[in-house]
N, C-alpha and C positions, 0 to 999 in steps of 0.2 A: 504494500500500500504506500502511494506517495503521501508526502505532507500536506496536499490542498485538500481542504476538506471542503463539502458541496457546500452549495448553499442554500436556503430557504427555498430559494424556489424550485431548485432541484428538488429539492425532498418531496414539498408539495405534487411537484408532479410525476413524481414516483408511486406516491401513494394512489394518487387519482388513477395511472394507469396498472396500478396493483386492484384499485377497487372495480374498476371498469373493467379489466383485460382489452384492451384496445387504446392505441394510442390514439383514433380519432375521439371516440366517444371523453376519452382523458382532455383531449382539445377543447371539445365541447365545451365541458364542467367547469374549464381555466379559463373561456374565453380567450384560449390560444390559437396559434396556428400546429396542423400536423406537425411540421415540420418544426416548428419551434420545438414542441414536445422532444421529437426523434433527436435533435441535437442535443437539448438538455440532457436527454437519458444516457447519449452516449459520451458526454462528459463526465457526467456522474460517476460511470460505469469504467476510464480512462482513470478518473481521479484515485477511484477504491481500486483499481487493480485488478477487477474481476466481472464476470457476466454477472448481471441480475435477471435479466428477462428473457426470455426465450419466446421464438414466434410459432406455435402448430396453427400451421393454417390461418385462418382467420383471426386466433387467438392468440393473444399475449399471457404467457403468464410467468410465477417466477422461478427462479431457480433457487436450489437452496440455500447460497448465500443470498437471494433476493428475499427471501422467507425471514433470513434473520435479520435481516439490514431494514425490513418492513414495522417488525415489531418496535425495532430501536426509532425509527425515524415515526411511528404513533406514538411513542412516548416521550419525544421532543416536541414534535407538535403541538401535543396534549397540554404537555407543561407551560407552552409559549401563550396557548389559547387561554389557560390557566391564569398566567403572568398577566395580558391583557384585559382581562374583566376585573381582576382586581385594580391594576390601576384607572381602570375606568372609573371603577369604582370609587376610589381617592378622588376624583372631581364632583361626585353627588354628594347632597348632603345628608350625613349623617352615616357615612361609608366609611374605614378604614380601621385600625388598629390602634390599641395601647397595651404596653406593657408593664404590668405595675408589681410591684415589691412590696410585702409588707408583714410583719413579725405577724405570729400562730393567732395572737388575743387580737389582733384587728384585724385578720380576717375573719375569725367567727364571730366577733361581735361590731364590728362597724363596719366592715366592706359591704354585708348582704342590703342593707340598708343606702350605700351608697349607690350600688351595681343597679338596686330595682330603678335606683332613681335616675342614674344614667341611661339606663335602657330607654326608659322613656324620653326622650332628648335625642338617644343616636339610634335608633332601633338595630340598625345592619350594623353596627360597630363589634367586632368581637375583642373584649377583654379578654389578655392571659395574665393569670394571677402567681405569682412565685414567691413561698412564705418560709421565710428566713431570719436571722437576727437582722437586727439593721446596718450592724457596720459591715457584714460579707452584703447584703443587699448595696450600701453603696459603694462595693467595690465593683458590681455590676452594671453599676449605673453609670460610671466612670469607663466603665468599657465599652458602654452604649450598647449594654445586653437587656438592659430598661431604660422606662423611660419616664416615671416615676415612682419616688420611694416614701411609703407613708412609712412613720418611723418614729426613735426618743430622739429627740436631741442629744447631740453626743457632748460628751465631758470636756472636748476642747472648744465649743460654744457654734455657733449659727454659721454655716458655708455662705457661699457667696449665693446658688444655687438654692434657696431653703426659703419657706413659708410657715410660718406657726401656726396650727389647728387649734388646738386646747391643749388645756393643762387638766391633770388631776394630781389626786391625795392618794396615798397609800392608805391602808387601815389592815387591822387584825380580824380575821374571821373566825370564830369562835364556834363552836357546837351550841343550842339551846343549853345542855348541861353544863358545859363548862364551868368551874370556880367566878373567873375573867364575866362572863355571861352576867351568872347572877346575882354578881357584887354591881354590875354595871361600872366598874372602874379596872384597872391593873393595880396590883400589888407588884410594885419595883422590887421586892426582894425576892418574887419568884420567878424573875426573868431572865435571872440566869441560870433555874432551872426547867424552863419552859422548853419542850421540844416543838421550834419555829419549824415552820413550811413554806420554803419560797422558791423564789422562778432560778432556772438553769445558770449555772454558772457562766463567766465572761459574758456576761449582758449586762446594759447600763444598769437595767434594778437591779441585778445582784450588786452591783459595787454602788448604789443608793444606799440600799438595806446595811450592808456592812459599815460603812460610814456612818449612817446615823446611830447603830451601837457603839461605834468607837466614840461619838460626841458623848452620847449617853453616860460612857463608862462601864457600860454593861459587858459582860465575859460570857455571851450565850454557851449554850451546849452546840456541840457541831449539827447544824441546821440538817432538815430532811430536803432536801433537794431534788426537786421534777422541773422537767422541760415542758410540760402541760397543766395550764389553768385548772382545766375540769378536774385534772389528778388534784391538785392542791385543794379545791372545794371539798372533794369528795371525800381525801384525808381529815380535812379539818371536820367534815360533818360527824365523821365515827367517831371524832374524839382524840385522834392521835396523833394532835399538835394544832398549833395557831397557824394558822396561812396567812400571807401576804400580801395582800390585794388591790387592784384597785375597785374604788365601790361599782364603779359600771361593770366592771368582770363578773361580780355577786350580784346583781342588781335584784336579780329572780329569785336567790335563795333568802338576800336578807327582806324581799317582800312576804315570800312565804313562809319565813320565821325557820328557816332548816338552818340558817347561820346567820351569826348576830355580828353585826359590825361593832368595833371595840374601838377608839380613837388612840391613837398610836404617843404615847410619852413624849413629851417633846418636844424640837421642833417639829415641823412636818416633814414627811417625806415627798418630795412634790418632782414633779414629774413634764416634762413639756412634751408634746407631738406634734410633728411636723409634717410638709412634703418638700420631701427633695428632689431636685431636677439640675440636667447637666444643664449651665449656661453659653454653649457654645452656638446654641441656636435657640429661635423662639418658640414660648410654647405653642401648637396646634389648638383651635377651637376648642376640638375634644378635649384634650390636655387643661384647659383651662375650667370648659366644665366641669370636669370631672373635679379639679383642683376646688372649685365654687361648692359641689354638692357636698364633698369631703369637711370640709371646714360646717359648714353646716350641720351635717350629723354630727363631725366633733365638738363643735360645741352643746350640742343635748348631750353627749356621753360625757364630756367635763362637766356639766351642772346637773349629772345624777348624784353627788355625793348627799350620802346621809350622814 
């Protein structure tokens, strides 16, 4: 095989005289001439190195490198056809793509609530959602593998790229039973032997949490540590420590009295959330909606504290 590889429109009328077996009726279907067609094929056929088509009689058809060469050139086509409707697509309104990032607790409790809302605004728009911490999230965004990241605000303060959502408060969640529960206060002297329950190591809350016992002066017991909100609820429901939460994460439990929010000693533990975006281009319509309806929900999920 030499190095020229066909072109489009060879391909095209390869297929066409594959689907037809004739290279007029293939003329036909192209709005060609015969002969245009018979030159094209025998370039095509000069370029690859080999027969594709063979003539019986009246019919064209192919040979078995023509067989394979057939399958491959439907599934460029395909793809090409493919390629074209979508960016047609990108010119209609309410047509194209986002890619968003965002830690496990805001996608189950604040993206469903944004997404319904975005649907309605871009209906053919398909979000793809990737749920991560936030600082591998914005290493991805930096690589323009997204294209925004709801997320904490990170410990070295606001990027260039960044918009504030809300804020919340941490709090203790407790069992109905608990000691903690039914005092309605904390006894400081059992907090350093209270078995806490809180979020996944290397995450902004984990190094919150730890910080504000070292203000404290508190010496906890080595903390029970999950990478899942609902685990942490679920712990703390049976009894088998305090969890760490934020009140909209518990919203449902501490409505239903299955865990009692407990105000945390102290300063607060306060929390900020943002959306991050690369600034090397502007945001899309979409982008910006989506930025609009986000901030709106976050701010109801910041002013559920109890």
């Amino acid at each position: 095989m030499t190095d020229l590889l066909p072109d489009l429109r060879q391909l095209r009328a390869f297929v066409a005289v594959a689907d037809e077996g004739s290279f007029t009726l293939a003329a036909k279907k192209l709005f060609l001439t015969q002969s245009a067609i018979s030159h094209s094929m025998k370039a095509l056929e000069d370029s690859l190195g080999c027969r594709l088509l063979d003539r019986l009689g009246k019919k064209t058809v192919l040979t078995e490198e023509g067989e394979v060469f057939l399958r491959r050139c439907r599934r460029v086509l395909g793809e090409l056809e493919d390629a074209g409707r979508e960016l047609d697509g990108l010119k209609r309104w309410g047509q194209g793509r986002i890619r968003i990032g965002a830690p496990h607790s805001l996608c189950q409790f604040l993206l469903p609530t944004v997404l319904r809302e975005f649907r309605d605004c871009f209906p053919r728009c398909e979000p793809t959602i990737e749920a991560d911490d936030t600082t591998r999230l914005l290493e991805r965004i930096e690589e323009h593998e997204l294209d925004l990241v709801l997320g904490l605000l990170p410990r070295g303060g606001a990027p260039e790229g960044y918009r504030p959502i809300f804020r919340d408060r941490m709090t203790f969640a407790v069992s109905p039973m608990h000691p903690w529960a039914e005092a309605g206060r904390i006894d400081l002297d059992e907090m350093s032997r209270v078995q806490f329950i809180i979020y996944a190591r290397a995450t902004e809350t984990h190094r919150l949490i730890e910080e504000h016992f070292d203000k404290l002066g508190v010496r906890t017991r080595q903390p029970l540590v999950l990478g899942d909100m609902e685990a942490i609820k679920g712990m703390a429901k049976i009894g088998l420590g305090v969890g760490i939460v934020a009140p909209w994460v518990a919203k449902r439990e501490f409505d239903d009295g299955s865990l009692v929010p407990i105000q945390i000693e102290g300063s607060a533990i306060e929390r900020e959330w943002g959306l991050f975006y690369n600034t090397d281009r502007k945001l899309s319509l979409i982008e910006e909606t989506f930025a609009g309806i986000a901030e709106m929900v976050g701010r109801e999920l910041g002013g559920s504290d109890h």
